[in-house]
C-alpha positions in Angstrom: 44.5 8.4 115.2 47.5 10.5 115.5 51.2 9.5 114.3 53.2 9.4 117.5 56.0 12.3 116.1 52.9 14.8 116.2 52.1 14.4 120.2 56.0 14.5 120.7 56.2 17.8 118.6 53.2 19.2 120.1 55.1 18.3 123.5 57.8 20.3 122.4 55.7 23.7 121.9 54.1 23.0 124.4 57.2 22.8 127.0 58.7 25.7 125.1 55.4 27.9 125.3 55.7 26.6 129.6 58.4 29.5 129.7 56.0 32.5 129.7 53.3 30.8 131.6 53.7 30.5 135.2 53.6 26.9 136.0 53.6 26.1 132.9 55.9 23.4 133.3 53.7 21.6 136.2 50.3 21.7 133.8 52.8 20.1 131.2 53.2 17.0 133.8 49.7 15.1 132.5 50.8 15.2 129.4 54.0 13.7 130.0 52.5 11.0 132.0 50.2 9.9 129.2 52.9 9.8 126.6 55.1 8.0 128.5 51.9 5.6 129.7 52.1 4.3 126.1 55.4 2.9 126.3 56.6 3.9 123.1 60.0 4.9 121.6 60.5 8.4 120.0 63.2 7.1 118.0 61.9 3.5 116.8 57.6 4.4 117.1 57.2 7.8 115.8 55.2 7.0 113.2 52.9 4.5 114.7 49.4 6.2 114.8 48.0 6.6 118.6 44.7 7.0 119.9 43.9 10.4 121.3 42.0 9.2 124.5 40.2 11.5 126.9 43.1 11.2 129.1 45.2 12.9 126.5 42.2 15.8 125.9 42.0 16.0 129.7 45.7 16.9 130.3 45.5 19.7 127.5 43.0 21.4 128.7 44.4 24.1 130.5 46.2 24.8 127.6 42.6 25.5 125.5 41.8 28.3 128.1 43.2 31.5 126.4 41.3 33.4 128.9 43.0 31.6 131.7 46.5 31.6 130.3 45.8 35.6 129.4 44.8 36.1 132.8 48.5 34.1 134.4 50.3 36.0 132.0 49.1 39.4 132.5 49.6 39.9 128.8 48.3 40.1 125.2 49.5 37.1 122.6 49.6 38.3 119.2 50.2 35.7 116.4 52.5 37.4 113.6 52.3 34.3 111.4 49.4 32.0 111.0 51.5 29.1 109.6 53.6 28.7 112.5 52.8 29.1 116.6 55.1 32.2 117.6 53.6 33.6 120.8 54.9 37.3 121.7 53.6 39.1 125.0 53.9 42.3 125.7 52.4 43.8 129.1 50.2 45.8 129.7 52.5 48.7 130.5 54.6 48.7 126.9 56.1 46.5 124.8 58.8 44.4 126.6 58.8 40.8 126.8 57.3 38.8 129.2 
């Protein structure tokens, strides 16, 4: 059990993180529909613990691939800092942006 604030957050890195991946936004869609399948208000509910059901594991799972999402990117993530999620790419051919 998971308060409801920590799937909305994770939501949010997620969707941000969707900018560098190409269709990012579409494998994000799942997700969505599961959080919004339990009805709940971010502003009144999010602390209310939730079940994480296979439903909810299921619609992240193209996001546990790293090989996959390496391969649709074309690049290399480093992580600078291990406290926080920062994803830089740089391609293959120097270091620009993705």
């Amino acid at each position: 059990m998971v308060p409801f604030i920590l799937c909305l957050q994770l939501l949010g890195k997620l969707t941000a993180a969707s900018a560098v991946v190409p269709l990012g936004l579409l494998s994000l869609r799942p997700m969505q529909m599961w959080l919004n399948s339990l009805h709940l208000d971010p502003k009144w509910h999010r602390h209310r613990k939730v079940r994480v059901s296979r439903q909810c594991l299921f619609s992240l799972s193209p996001w546990r691939k790293r090989k996959d999402l390496l391969s649709q990117l074309g690049c290399q993530i480093w992580h600078p800092d291990r406290r926080r999620l920062q994803l830089w790419a740089w391609p293959l051919q120097g270091p620009t942006h993705c």
